[in-house]
TORKEGU-792467 format. One record per residue (C-alpha): residue number from 1; x, y, z; residue in one letter. Coordinates in steps of 0.001 Angstrom, whole numbers, plus 524288, in hexadecimal, padded with zeros to 5 digits. Example, Ala and Ser with C-alpha at 12.3 -4.5 7.8 and 13.67 -1.06 7.14 Angstrom:
    k      x      y      z  r
    1  8300C  7EE6C  81E78  a
    2  83566  7FBDC  81BE4  s
//
This chain:
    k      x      y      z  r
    1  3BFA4  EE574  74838  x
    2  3B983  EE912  73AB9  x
    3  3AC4A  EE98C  742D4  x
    4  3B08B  EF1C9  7496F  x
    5  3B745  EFA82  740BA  x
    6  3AA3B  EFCEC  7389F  x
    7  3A416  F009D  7456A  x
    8  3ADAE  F0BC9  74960  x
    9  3ADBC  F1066  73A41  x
   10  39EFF  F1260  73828  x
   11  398D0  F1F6F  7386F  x
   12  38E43  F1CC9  7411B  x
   13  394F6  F167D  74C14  x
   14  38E0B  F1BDB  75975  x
   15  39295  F1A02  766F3  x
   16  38D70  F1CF6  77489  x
   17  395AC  F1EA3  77F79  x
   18  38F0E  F1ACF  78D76  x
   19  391E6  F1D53  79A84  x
   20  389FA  F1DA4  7A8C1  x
   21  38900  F2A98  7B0C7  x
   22  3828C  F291E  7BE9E  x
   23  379A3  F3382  7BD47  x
   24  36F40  F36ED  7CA99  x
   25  36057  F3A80  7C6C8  x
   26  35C5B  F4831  7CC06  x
   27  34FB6  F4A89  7C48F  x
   28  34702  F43E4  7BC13  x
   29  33DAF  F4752  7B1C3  x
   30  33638  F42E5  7A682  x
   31  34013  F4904  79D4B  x
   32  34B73  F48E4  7A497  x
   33  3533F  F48C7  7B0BE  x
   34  35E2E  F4E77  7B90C  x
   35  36B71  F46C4  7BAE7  x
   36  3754B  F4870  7C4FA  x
   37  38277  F42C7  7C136  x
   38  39133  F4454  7C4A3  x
   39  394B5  F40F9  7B639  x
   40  39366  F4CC2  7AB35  x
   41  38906  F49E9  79F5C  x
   42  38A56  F51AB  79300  x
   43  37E04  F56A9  78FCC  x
   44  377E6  F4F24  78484  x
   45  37E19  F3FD8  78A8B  x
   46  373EF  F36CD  7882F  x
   47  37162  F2A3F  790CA  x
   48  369B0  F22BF  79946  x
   49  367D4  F25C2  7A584  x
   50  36394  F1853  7AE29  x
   51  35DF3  F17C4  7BD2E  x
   52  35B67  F0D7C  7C5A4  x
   53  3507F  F10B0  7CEC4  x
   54  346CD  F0864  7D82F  x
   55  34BD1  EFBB5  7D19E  x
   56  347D1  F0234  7C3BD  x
   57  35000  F076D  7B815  x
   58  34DF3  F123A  7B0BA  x
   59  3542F  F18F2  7A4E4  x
   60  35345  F23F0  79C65  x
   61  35AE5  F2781  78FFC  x
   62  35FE8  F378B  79395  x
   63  367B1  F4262  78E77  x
   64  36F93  F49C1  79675  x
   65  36B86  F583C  792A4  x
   66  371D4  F613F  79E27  x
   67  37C7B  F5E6B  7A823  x
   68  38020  F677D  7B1DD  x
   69  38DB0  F6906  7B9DB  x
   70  38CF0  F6842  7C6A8  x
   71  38B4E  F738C  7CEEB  x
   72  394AA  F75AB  7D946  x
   73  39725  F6B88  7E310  x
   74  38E6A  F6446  7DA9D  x
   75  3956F  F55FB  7D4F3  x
   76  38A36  F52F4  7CA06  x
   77  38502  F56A1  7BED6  x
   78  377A7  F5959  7BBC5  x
   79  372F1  F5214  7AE9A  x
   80  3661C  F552D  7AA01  x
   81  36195  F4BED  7A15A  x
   82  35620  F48B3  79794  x
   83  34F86  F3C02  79436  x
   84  35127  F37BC  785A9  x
   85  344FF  F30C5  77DBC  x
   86  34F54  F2648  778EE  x
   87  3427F  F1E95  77E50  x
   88  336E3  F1CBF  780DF  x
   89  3366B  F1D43  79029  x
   90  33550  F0E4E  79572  x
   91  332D1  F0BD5  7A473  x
   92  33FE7  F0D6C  7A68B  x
   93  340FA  F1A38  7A3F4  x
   94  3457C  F251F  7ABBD  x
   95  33BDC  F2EC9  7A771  x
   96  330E3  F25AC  7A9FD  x
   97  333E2  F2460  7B760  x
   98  3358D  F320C  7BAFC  x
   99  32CBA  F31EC  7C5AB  x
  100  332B8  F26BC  7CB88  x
  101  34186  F2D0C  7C97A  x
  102  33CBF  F395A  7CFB6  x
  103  33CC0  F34F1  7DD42  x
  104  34A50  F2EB9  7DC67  x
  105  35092  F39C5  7D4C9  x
  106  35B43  F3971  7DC80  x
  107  35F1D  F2B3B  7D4B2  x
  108  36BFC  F241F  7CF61  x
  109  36BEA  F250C  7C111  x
  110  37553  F20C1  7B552  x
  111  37768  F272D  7A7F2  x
  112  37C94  F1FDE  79E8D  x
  113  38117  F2A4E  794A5  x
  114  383AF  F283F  78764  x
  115  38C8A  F32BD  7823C  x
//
Protein backbone atom coordinates (compact mmCIF):
# COMPACT_ATOMS: atom_id res chain seq x y z
CA UNK A 1 0.00 0.00 0.00
CA UNK A 2 2.85 2.58 0.69
CA UNK A 3 3.60 2.10 -3.19
CA UNK A 4 0.93 3.06 -3.84
CA UNK A 5 0.35 5.87 -1.67
CA UNK A 6 3.56 7.73 -3.10
CA UNK A 7 2.03 7.23 -6.50
CA UNK A 8 -1.38 9.02 -5.86
CA UNK A 9 0.63 11.84 -3.77
CA UNK A 10 3.16 12.94 -6.44
CA UNK A 11 2.72 16.03 -8.43
CA UNK A 12 3.28 14.71 -11.69
CA UNK A 13 1.04 11.81 -11.72
CA UNK A 14 -0.64 11.64 -15.46
CA UNK A 15 -3.42 9.50 -16.55
CA UNK A 16 -5.17 8.71 -19.83
CA UNK A 17 -8.50 7.57 -20.01
CA UNK A 18 -9.35 5.25 -23.25
CA UNK A 19 -12.25 4.20 -24.86
CA UNK A 20 -13.36 2.81 -28.63
CA UNK A 21 -15.93 4.82 -30.80
CA UNK A 22 -17.03 3.04 -34.12
CA UNK A 23 -16.47 5.79 -36.25
CA UNK A 24 -17.36 5.28 -40.54
CA UNK A 25 -14.69 6.96 -43.07
CA UNK A 26 -16.38 9.54 -45.43
CA UNK A 27 -13.34 11.31 -46.89
CA UNK A 28 -9.80 11.05 -46.90
CA UNK A 29 -6.94 13.30 -47.32
CA UNK A 30 -3.38 13.84 -46.79
CA UNK A 31 -4.10 16.03 -43.78
CA UNK A 32 -7.15 14.82 -42.68
CA UNK A 33 -10.43 13.14 -43.02
CA UNK A 34 -14.19 13.14 -42.49
CA UNK A 35 -15.83 10.81 -39.75
CA UNK A 36 -19.29 9.73 -39.47
CA UNK A 37 -20.19 8.52 -35.99
CA UNK A 38 -23.32 8.05 -33.72
CA UNK A 39 -21.13 8.90 -30.61
CA UNK A 40 -20.35 12.89 -29.83
CA UNK A 41 -16.39 13.93 -29.86
CA UNK A 42 -15.38 17.10 -28.13
CA UNK A 43 -13.38 18.95 -30.33
CA UNK A 44 -9.70 18.76 -29.35
CA UNK A 45 -10.07 14.42 -28.21
CA UNK A 46 -7.06 12.94 -29.33
CA UNK A 47 -6.73 9.17 -30.45
CA UNK A 48 -6.09 6.70 -32.85
CA UNK A 49 -8.15 5.99 -35.28
CA UNK A 50 -7.46 2.06 -36.69
CA UNK A 51 -8.98 0.32 -40.09
CA UNK A 52 -8.88 -2.92 -41.32
CA UNK A 53 -8.97 -2.97 -45.05
CA UNK A 54 -8.07 -5.67 -47.94
CA UNK A 55 -6.43 -7.90 -45.22
CA UNK A 56 -4.17 -4.69 -44.22
CA UNK A 57 -4.12 -2.37 -41.11
CA UNK A 58 -3.72 0.99 -40.98
CA UNK A 59 -3.48 3.72 -38.31
CA UNK A 60 -3.10 7.23 -37.79
CA UNK A 61 -2.65 9.28 -34.58
CA UNK A 62 -5.78 12.33 -35.06
CA UNK A 63 -7.36 15.16 -33.35
CA UNK A 64 -10.76 15.66 -33.46
CA UNK A 65 -11.02 19.49 -34.48
CA UNK A 66 -14.92 19.99 -35.54
CA UNK A 67 -18.01 17.88 -34.84
CA UNK A 68 -21.19 18.68 -36.14
CA UNK A 69 -24.89 17.70 -34.81
CA UNK A 70 -26.81 16.04 -36.90
CA UNK A 71 -29.13 17.66 -39.13
CA UNK A 72 -32.60 16.65 -39.02
CA UNK A 73 -33.55 13.15 -39.48
CA UNK A 74 -29.95 12.75 -39.47
CA UNK A 75 -28.61 10.00 -36.41
CA UNK A 76 -24.65 10.91 -36.75
CA UNK A 77 -22.34 13.21 -36.24
CA UNK A 78 -19.95 14.56 -38.54
CA UNK A 79 -16.21 14.60 -37.01
CA UNK A 80 -13.70 16.20 -38.99
CA UNK A 81 -10.53 15.26 -38.01
CA UNK A 82 -6.70 16.01 -38.56
CA UNK A 83 -3.71 13.73 -38.61
CA UNK A 84 -1.09 14.43 -35.80
CA UNK A 85 2.95 14.14 -36.56
CA UNK A 86 3.19 12.05 -33.20
CA UNK A 87 5.20 10.04 -36.11
CA UNK A 88 6.86 9.65 -38.68
CA UNK A 89 4.34 7.98 -41.17
CA UNK A 90 5.24 4.01 -41.36
CA UNK A 91 3.42 1.76 -44.03
CA UNK A 92 0.77 1.50 -41.88
CA UNK A 93 -0.34 4.66 -42.00
CA UNK A 94 -3.54 6.08 -42.93
CA UNK A 95 -2.30 9.03 -44.70
CA UNK A 96 0.04 6.99 -46.73
CA UNK A 97 -2.54 5.03 -48.14
CA UNK A 98 -4.87 7.65 -49.14
CA UNK A 99 -5.20 6.61 -52.52
CA UNK A 100 -5.95 3.22 -51.62
CA UNK A 101 -8.69 4.47 -48.76
CA UNK A 102 -10.27 6.65 -51.36
CA UNK A 103 -12.05 4.06 -53.21
CA UNK A 104 -13.45 2.38 -50.07
CA UNK A 105 -14.38 5.59 -48.28
CA UNK A 106 -17.36 4.30 -47.37
CA UNK A 107 -15.17 1.91 -44.60
CA UNK A 108 -15.61 0.57 -40.86
CA UNK A 109 -13.32 2.47 -38.71
CA UNK A 110 -12.44 2.62 -34.80
CA UNK A 111 -11.24 5.58 -32.68
CA UNK A 112 -9.73 4.90 -29.80
CA UNK A 113 -9.93 8.29 -27.97
CA UNK A 114 -7.93 9.31 -25.30
CA UNK A 115 -9.63 12.04 -23.36
Amino acid sequence: MEALDAILSAHDVLAVLGRDVAVRLMDISGSGCLLQSETRLVEGTVGTLKLSSGGRDYADDVRIMRCQAPNAGESCFKLGAQFLWTAQPGEGSLRRAVGVLQSSAASSLRFEAES
